[in-house]
C-alpha positions as protocol buffer text, in pm:
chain_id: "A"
residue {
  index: 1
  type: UNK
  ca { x: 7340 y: 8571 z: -8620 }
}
residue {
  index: 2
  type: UNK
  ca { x: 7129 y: 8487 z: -8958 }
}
residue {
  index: 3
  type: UNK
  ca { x: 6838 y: 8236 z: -8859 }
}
residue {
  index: 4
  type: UNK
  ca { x: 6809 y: 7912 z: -9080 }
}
residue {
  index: 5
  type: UNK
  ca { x: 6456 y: 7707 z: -9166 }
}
residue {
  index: 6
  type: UNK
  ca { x: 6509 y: 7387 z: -9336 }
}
residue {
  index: 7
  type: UNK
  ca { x: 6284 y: 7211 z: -9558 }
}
residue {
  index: 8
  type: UNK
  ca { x: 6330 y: 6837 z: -9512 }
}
residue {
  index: 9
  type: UNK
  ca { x: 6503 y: 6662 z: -9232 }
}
residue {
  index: 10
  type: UNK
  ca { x: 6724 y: 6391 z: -9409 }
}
residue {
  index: 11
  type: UNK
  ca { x: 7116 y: 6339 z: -9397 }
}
residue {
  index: 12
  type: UNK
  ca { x: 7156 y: 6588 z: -9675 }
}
residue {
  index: 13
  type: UNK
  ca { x: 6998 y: 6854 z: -9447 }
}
residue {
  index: 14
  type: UNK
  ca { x: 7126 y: 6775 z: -9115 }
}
residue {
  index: 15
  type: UNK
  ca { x: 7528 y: 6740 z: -9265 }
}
residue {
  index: 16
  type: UNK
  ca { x: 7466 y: 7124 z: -9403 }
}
residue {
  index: 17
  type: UNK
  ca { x: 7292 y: 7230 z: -9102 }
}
residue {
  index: 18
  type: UNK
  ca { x: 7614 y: 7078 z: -8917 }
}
residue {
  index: 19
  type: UNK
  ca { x: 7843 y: 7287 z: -9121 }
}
residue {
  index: 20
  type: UNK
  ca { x: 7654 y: 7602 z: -9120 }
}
residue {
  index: 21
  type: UNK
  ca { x: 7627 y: 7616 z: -8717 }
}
residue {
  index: 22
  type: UNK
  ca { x: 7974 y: 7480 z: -8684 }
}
residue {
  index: 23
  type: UNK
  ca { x: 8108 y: 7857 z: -8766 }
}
residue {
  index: 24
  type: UNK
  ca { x: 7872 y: 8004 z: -8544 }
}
residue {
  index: 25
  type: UNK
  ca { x: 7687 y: 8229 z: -8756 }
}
residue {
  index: 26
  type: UNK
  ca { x: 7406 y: 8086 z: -8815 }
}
residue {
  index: 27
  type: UNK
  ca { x: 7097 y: 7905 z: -8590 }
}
residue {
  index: 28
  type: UNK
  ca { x: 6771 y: 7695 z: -8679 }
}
residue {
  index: 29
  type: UNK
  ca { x: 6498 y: 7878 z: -8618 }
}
residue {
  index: 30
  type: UNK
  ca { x: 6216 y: 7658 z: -8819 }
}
residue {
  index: 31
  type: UNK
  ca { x: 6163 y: 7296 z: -8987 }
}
residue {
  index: 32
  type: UNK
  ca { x: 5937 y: 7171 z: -9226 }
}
residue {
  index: 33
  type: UNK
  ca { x: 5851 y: 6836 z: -9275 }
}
residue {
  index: 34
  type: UNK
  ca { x: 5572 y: 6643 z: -9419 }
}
residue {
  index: 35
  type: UNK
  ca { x: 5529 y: 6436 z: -9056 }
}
residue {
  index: 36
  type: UNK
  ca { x: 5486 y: 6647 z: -8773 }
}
residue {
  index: 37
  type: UNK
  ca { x: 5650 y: 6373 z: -8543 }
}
residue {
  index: 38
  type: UNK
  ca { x: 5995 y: 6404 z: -8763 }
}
residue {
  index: 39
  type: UNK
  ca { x: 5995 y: 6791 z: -8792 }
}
residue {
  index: 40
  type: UNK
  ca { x: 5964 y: 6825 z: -8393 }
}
residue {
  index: 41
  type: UNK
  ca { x: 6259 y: 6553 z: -8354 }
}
residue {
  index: 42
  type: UNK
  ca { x: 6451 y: 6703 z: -8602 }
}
residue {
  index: 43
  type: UNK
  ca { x: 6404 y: 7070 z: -8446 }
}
residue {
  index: 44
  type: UNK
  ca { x: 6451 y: 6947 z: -8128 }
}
residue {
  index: 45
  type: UNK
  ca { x: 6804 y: 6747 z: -8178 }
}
residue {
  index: 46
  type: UNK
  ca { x: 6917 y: 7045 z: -8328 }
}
residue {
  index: 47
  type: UNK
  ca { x: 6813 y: 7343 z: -8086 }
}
residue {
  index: 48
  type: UNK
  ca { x: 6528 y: 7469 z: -8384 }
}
residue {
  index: 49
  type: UNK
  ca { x: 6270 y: 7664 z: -8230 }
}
residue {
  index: 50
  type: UNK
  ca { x: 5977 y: 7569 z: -8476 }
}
residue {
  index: 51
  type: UNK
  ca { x: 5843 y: 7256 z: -8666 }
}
residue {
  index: 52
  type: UNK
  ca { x: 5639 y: 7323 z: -8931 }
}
residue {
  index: 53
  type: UNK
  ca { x: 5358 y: 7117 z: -9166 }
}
residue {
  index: 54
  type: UNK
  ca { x: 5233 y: 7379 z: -9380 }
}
residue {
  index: 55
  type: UNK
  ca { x: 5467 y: 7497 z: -9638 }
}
residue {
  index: 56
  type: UNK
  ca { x: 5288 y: 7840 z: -9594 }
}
residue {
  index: 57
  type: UNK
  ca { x: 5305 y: 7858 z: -9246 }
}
residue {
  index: 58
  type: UNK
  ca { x: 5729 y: 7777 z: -9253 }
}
residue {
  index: 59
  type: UNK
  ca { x: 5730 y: 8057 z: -9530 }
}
residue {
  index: 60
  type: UNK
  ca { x: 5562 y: 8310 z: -9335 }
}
residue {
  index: 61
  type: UNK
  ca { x: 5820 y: 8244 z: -9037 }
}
């Protein structure tokens, strides 16, 4: 299983993040997002484990 953090949380992200878990390889570990309120929705619609502010903090995920 290889663990996925996106950075940004708009169609373009969620359509890849669609495709990549589709195959079952992959799962969302982290997101990053300016807004703290649309990182948490965004990790939690997709079963992400993390939401993330700080670019360093996502990075050292």
């Amino acid at each position: 299983m290889i663990n996925l953090g996106t950075i940004g949380t708009n169609w373009i992200t969620e359509r890849m993040l669609e495709a990549a878990t589709t195959i079952g390889a992959y799962r969302l570990q982290a997101v990053y997002s300016r807004h703290s309120a649309t990182a948490a929705q965004f990790a939690h619609d997709h079963a992400g484990q993390r939401s993330y502010t700080n670019l360093t903090d996502f990075f050292q995920r």
